[in-house]
C-alpha positions in Angstrom: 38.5 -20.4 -50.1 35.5 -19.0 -48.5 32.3 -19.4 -49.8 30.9 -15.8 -50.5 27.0 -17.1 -51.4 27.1 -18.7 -47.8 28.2 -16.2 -45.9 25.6 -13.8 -47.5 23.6 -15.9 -46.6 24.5 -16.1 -43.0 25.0 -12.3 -42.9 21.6 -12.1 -43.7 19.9 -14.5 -41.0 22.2 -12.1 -38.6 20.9 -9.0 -39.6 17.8 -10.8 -39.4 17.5 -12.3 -35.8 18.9 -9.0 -34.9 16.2 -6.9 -36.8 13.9 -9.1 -35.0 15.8 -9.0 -31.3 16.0 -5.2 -31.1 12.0 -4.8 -31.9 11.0 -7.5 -29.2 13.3 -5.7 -27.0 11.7 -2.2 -28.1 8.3 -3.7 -27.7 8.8 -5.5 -24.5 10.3 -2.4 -23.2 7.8 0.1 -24.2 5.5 -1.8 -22.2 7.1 -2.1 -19.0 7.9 1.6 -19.0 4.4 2.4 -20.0 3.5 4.6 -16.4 0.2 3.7 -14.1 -1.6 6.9 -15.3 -1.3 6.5 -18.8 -3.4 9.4 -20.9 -5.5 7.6 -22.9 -4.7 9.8 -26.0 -1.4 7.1 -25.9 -4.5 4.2 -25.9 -5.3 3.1 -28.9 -9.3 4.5 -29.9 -9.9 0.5 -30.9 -9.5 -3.0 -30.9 -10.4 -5.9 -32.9 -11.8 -7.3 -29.6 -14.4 -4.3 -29.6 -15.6 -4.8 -33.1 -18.9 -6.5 -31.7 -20.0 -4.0 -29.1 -18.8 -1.3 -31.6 -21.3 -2.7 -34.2 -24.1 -3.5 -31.8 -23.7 0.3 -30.6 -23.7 2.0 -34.3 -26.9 0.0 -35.1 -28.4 2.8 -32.4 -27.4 5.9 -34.2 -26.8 8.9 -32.3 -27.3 6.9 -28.8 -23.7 5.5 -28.3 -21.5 7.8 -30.1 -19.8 9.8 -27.6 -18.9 7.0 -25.3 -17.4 4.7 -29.2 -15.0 8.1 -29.2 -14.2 8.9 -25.8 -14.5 5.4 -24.4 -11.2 5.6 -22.8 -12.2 9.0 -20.8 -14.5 7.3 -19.4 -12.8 4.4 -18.8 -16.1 2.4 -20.2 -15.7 -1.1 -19.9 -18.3 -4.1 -20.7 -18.7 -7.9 -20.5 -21.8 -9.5 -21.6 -22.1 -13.3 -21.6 -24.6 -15.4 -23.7 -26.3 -18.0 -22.3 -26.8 -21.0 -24.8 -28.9 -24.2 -23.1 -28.2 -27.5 -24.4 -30.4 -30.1 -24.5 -29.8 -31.0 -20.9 -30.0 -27.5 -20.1 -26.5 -27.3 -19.2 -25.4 -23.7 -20.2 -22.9 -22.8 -22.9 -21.4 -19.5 -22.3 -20.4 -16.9 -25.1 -18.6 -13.8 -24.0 -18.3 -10.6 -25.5 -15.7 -7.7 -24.5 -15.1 -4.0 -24.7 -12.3 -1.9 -24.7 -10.7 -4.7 -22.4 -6.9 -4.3 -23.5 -7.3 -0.8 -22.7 -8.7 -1.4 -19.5 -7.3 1.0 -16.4 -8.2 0.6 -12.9 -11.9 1.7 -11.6 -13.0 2.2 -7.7 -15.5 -0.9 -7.0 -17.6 0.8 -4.4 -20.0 -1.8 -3.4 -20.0 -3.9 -6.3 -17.6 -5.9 -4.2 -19.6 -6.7 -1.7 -20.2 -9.9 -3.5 -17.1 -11.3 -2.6 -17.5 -10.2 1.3 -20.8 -12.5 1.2 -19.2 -15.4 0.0 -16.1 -14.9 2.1 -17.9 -14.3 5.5 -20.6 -17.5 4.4 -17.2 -19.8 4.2 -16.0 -18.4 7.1 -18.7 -18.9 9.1 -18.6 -22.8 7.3 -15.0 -23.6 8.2 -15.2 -22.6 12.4 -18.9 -24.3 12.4 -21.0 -21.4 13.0 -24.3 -20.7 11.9 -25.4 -17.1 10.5 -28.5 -16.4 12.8 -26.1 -16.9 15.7 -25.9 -13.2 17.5 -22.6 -11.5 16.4 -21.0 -8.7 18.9 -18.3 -6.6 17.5 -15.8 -4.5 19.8 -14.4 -1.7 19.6 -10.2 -2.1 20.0 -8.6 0.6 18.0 -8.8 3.9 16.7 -11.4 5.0 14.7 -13.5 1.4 15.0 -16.7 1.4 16.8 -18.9 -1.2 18.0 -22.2 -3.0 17.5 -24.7 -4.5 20.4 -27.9 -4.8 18.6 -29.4 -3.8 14.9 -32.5 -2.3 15.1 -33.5 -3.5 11.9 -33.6 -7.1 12.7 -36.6 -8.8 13.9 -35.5 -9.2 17.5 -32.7 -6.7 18.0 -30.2 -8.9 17.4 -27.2 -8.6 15.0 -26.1 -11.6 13.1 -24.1 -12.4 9.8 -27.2 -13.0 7.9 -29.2 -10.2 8.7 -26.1 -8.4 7.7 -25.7 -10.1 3.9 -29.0 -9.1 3.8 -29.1 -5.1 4.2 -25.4 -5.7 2.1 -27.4 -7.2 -1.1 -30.9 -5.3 -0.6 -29.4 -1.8 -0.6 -25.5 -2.2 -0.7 -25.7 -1.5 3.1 -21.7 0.1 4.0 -22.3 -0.6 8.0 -23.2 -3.8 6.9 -20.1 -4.6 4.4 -18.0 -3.1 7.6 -19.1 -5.8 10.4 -18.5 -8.6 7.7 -15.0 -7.1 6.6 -14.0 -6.5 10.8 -15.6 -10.6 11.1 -13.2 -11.8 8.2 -10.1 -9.5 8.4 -7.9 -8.1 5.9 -5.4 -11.3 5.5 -8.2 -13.9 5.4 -10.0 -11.8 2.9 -7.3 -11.4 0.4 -5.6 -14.8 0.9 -8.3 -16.4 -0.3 -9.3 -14.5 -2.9 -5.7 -15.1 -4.5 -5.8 -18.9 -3.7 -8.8 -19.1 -5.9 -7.6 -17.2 -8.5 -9.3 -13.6 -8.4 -5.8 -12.3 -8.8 -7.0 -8.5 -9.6 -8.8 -8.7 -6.3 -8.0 -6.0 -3.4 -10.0 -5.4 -0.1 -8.5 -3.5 1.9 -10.9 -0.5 3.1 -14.1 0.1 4.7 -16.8 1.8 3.3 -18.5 5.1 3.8 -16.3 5.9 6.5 -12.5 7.8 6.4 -10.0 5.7 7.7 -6.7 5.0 7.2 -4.1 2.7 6.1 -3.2 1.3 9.4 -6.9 1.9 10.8 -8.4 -0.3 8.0 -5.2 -3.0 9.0 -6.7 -3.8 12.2 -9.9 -5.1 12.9 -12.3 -5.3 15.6 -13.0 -7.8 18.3 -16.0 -10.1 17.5 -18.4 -12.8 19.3 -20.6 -15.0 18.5 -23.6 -16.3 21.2 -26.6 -18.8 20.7 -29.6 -18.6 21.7 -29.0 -19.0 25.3 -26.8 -15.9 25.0 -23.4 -19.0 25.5 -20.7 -17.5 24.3 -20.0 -20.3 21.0 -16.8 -18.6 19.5 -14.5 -15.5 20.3 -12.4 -13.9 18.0 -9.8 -11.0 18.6 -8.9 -8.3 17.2 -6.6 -9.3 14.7 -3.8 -6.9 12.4 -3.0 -7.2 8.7 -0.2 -7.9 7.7 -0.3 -7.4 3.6 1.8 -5.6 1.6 0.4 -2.7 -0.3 2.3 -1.4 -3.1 1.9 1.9 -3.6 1.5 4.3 -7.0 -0.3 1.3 -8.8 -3.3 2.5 -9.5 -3.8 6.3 -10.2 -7.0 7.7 -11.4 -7.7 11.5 -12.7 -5.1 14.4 -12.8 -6.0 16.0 -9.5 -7.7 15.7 -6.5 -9.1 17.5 -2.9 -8.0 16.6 -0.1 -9.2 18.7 3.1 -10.1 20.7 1.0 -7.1 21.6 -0.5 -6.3 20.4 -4.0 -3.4 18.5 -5.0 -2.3 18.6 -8.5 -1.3 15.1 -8.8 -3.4 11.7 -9.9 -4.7 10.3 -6.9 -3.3 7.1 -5.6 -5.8 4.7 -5.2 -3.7 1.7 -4.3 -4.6 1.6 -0.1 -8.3 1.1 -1.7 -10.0 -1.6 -2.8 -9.7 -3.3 -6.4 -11.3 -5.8 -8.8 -11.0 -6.1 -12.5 -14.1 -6.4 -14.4 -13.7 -9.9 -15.6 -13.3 -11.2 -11.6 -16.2 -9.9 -11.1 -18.3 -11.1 -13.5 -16.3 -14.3 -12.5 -17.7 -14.0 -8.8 -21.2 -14.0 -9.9 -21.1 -16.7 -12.0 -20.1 -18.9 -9.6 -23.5 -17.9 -7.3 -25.7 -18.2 -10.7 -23.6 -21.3 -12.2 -21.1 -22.7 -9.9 -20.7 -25.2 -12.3 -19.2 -23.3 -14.5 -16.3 -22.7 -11.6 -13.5 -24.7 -11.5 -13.7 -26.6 -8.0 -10.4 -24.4 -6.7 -12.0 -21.5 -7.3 -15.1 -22.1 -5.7 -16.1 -20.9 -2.2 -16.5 -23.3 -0.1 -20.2 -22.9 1.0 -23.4 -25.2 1.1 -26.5 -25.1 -1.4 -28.9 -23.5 0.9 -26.0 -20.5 1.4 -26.1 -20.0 -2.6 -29.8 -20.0 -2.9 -29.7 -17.0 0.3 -27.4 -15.1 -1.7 -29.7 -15.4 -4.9 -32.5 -14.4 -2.8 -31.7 -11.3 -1.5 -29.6 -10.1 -4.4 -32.9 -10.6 -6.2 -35.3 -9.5 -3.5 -36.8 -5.5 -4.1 -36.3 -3.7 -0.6 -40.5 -3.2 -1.0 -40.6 -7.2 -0.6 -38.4 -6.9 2.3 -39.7 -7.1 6.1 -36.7 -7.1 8.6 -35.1 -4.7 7.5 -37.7 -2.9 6.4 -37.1 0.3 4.1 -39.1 3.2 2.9 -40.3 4.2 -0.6 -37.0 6.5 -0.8 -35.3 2.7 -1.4 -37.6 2.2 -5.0 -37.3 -0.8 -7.0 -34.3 0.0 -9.1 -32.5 1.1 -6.4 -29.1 0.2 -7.2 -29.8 -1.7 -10.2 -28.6 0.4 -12.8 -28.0 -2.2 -16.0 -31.9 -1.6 -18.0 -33.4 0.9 -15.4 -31.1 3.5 -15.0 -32.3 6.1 -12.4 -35.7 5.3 -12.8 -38.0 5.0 -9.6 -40.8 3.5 -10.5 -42.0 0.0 -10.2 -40.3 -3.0 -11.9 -42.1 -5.4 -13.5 -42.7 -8.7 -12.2 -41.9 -10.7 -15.1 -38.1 -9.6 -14.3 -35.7 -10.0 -11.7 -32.3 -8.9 -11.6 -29.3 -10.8 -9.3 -27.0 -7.9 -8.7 -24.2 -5.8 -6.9 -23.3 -2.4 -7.9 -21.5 0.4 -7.0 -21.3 3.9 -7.6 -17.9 6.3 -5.8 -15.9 8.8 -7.0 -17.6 9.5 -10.0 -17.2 5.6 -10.9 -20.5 3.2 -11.9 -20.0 -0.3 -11.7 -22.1 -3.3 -11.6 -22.7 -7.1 -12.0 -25.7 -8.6 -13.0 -27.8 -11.7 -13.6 -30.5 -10.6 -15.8 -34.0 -12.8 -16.2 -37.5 -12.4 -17.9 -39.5 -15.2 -16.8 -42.2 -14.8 -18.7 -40.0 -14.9 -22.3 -37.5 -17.2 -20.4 -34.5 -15.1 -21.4 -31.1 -14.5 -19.5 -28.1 -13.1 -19.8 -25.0 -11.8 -17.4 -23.8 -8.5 -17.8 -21.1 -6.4 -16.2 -19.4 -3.3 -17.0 -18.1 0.4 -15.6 -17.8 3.8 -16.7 -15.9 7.0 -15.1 -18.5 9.9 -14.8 -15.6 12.3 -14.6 -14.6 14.3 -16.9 -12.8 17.0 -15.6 -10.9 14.4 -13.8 -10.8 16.2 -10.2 -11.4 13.5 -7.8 -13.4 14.6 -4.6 -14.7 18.0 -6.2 -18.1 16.2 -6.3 -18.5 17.6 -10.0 -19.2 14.5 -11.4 -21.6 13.3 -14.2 -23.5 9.8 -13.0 -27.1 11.1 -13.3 -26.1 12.7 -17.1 -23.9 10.5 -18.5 -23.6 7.0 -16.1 -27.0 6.0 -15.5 -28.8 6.5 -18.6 -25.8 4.5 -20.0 -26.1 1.5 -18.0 -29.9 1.9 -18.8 -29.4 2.1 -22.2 -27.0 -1.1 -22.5 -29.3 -3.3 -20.7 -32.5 -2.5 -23.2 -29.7 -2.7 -26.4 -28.8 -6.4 -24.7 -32.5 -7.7 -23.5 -33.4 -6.7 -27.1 -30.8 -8.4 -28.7 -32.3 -11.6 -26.5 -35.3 -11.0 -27.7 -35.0 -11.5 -31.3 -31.8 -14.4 -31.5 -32.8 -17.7 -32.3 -32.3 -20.1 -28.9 -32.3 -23.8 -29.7 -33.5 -24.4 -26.1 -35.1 -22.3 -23.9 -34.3 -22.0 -19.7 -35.7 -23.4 -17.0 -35.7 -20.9 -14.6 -37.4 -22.7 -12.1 -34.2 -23.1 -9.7 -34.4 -19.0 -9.3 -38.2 -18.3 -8.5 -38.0 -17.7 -5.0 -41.2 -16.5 -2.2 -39.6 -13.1 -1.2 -40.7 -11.9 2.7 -43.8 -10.2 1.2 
C-alpha cells in the first residue's frame, strides 16, 4: 500500500527543486543573452552598493542630482578608497563604489598610460638596460614613423625616461607611442594578464589613425650608451593576439569619414581597462605593499619614486621638457580642479593619470594635503555624451565632465577634513625637490 502523506511529500520537494531549476536557468540565461550595448533604461537606476555615494551626493542638494538619475547615461562610475594609518603607519584601506554592477565599458585615453610606465620600466629591468640610455626607433611598416632625437631633452637625445616624463607631465601621445613600439603589443598584454589586470587591453596608439594590423606591428628600436655603442637591438616585432570583436559597443551612432553610421561603435580594436584595474595600478606605485607580490611589476625603488615624481611634478616645475603657460597647473588633473587654470596651491599635490576621448573623462588619482596630512585615492569616469553620436565632436566635458570631477574631489577632501583619523600620515616618503 502506498503511503499517500509521503509521496506528497515527495511531490512537493519535486515541484520544488524544479520551481527552483527553471528560475536559476531563467536567471542564468537572461544574463548571458543580455547584448554588449545594453540601454541602460534595462539597468537598474540603483544598487545597494551605491547607497554611500548616493547619500554623500544628496547631502549637496541640487549639485548631484542629474548625474543620481541619469548616472547610467553617463556611464558615471567612482571608486574612492580611505586611507586609515595604524599605529605603525601601515595603511588600512576602505573602499567605496558607484554604480559598479552597472558598469559598461569606457575609452581610457591616457589614463592608461600608467600601465605603459610600469611596463616599459620592467622591460628595460629584465634585458639590463638603463633609461637614460639613447633609444632610436625605425620606421618598418606602414603608417609608423621614426625618431632620431627629441628636442625637448636636454641634449637632443631620446631616451625611455625622458619619455615617462612628457607621458606623466602632460599625458604626452608621441611619448605613450615610442614606449608602446619599445614594449610591443604581446608583451604588453601578456603581462598585464599574468598579473591579474584581466580587464586590461592595449592595443592602439594614441592620437594618431591607425589600424588593426598597423597598431599589430611595431617599430624597430635601439638602444646606444654614451659612446653612441650600440648595447641592445630590437626588431620590429608583430602581434599576435586575438581581438574579439563586437565586445564593447558605446553610443548608438557614429561618423566615420565623415559619413555616419547608424550602428554602436565597436570599440573592441581599442584599448580597455575597468575602473577598479586602474585604481589597482596606482596603488601599487603609492602602496606596493598593498600588491600581492604576483601582481607587482617587477621594478626597483628608485623606478617607483621617478614615477611618483613626475606624476606629481606641475609642468611649470619642469625644465627638460619645458612647457609654456598654455600647460597650467591643473592641466590634466581634473579630480578637485576641474578646468581651472590657475595656480595650485602648494600645500597639495596630486599623483595622477587621466584621460579625456570621445566624449569620455577618466582619471586616477593620489590625492595629498601636506599641510592637514590628509590622503585619499580616487578614481572614476563619466561619458560626456549625450546624444550618443561618437566622432560628431558635440560632446559635453567642459559643461557637464569637468565641473563633475571638480566637484567630487572638494565633496571627498571635505569629507577628509572633518572624519576623525586615529593616526595621522607621514607623508615624508612623497615630498620630492621638483626640477625648479
Amino acid at each position: 500500500m502506498i503511503n499517500m502523506n509521503l509521496g506528497k511529500k515527495k511531490w512537493g520537494i519535486i515541484t520544488f527543486a524544479v520551481f527552483v531549476m527553471v528560475l536559476v536557468f531563467d536567471t542564468a540565461t537572461s544574463q548571458v543573452k543580455a547584448p554588449a550595448s545594453i540601454s541602460s533604461s534595462n539597468l537598474r537606476s540603483t544598487d545597494k552598493e551605491d547607497e554611500w555615494f548616493e547619500s554623500l551626493f544628496k547631502s549637496y542638494p541640487g549639485k548631484f542630482d542629474s548625474l543620481l538619475a541619469n548616472r547610467q547615461k553617463y556611464n558615471l562610475q567612482i571608486i574612492y578608497t580611505q586611507i586609515n594609518r595604524g599605529a605603525n603607519g601601515f595603511p588600512l584601506f576602505q573602499d567605496h563604489f558607484f554604480n559598479r554592477k552597472n558598469a559598461r565599458y569606457f575609452y581610457p585615453a591616457s589614463s592608461i598610460n600608467i600601465a605603459v610606465a610600469l611596463l616599459a620600466l620592467q622591460k628595460l629591468k629584465e634585458k639590463g638596460l638603463s633609461m637614460d640610455l639613447t633609444m632610436i626607433t625605425e620606421a618598418g611598416y606602414p603608417g609608423q614613423t621614426a625618431q632620431y632625437n627629441d628636442p625637448n631633452s636636454i641634449d637632443g637625445r631620446p631616451t625611455v625616461a625622458q619619455y615617462i616624463k612628457q607621458l606623466l607631465l602632460v599625458n604626452d601621445n608621441n611619448a605613450f607611442n615610442r614606449l608602446y613600439e619599445f614594449l610591443g603589443q604581446d608583451y604588453i598584454n601578456s603581462e598585464l594578464t599574468a598579473k591579474g589586470y584581466k580587464s586590461a587591453r592595449i592595443v592602439n596608439r594614441l592620437g594618431i589613425s591607425l589600424n588593426e594590423e598597423e597598431n599589430r606591428h611595431t617599430n624597430p628600436v635601439s638602444f646606444f650608451d654614451d659612446a653612441k655603442k650600440l648595447v641592445y637591438f630590437q626588431p620590429a616585432q608583430v602581434s599576435s593576439l586575438v581581438i574579439n570583436k563586437g565586445i564593447d559597443l558605446v553610443g548608438k551612432s557614429y561618423y566615420k569619414d565623415s559619413v555616419l553610421i547608424n550602428n554602436p561603435m565597436d570599440f573592441s580594436d581599442k584599448n580597455r581597462i575597468s575602473l577598479e584595474d586602474l585604481q589597482k595600478l596606482m596603488i601599487g606605485i603609492v602602496f606596493p605593499e598593498k600588491v600581492k607580490v604576483a601582481e607587482q611589476f617587477k621594478i626597483g625603488t628608485e623606478d617607483r619614486k621617478f614615477l611618483l615624481k613626475y606624476m606629481s611634478q606641475l609642468p611649470r616645475e619642469s625644465v627638460f621638457p619645458s612647457y609654456d603657460s598654455s600647460f597650467y597647473d591643473a592641466y590634466r588633473k581634473f579630480i578637485f580642479f576641474g578646468g581651472e587654470k590657475g595656480s595650485i596651491p602648494q600645500q597639495f599635490r596630486v599623483f595622477n593619470q587621466s584621460g579625456i576621448a570621445f566624449g569620455q573623462l577618466t582619471e586616477v588619482a593620489y590625492f595629498v594635503d601636506k599641510e592637514k596630512r590628509i590622503e585619499f585615492i580616487v578614481a572614476a569616469t563619466i561619458n560626456c555624451n549625450s546624444n550618443e553620436i561618437i566622432n560628431d565632436n558635440w560632446y559635453e566635458c567642459s559643461k557637464v565632465g569637468l565641473p563633475f570631477m571638480k566637484d567630487l574631489g572638494n565633496i571627498l577632501y571635505d569629507l577628509e577634513l572633518k572624519r576623525k583619523r586615529n593616526y595621522l600620515p607621514d607623508l615624508s616618503g612623497i615630498f620630492f625637490t621638483y626640477d625648479k
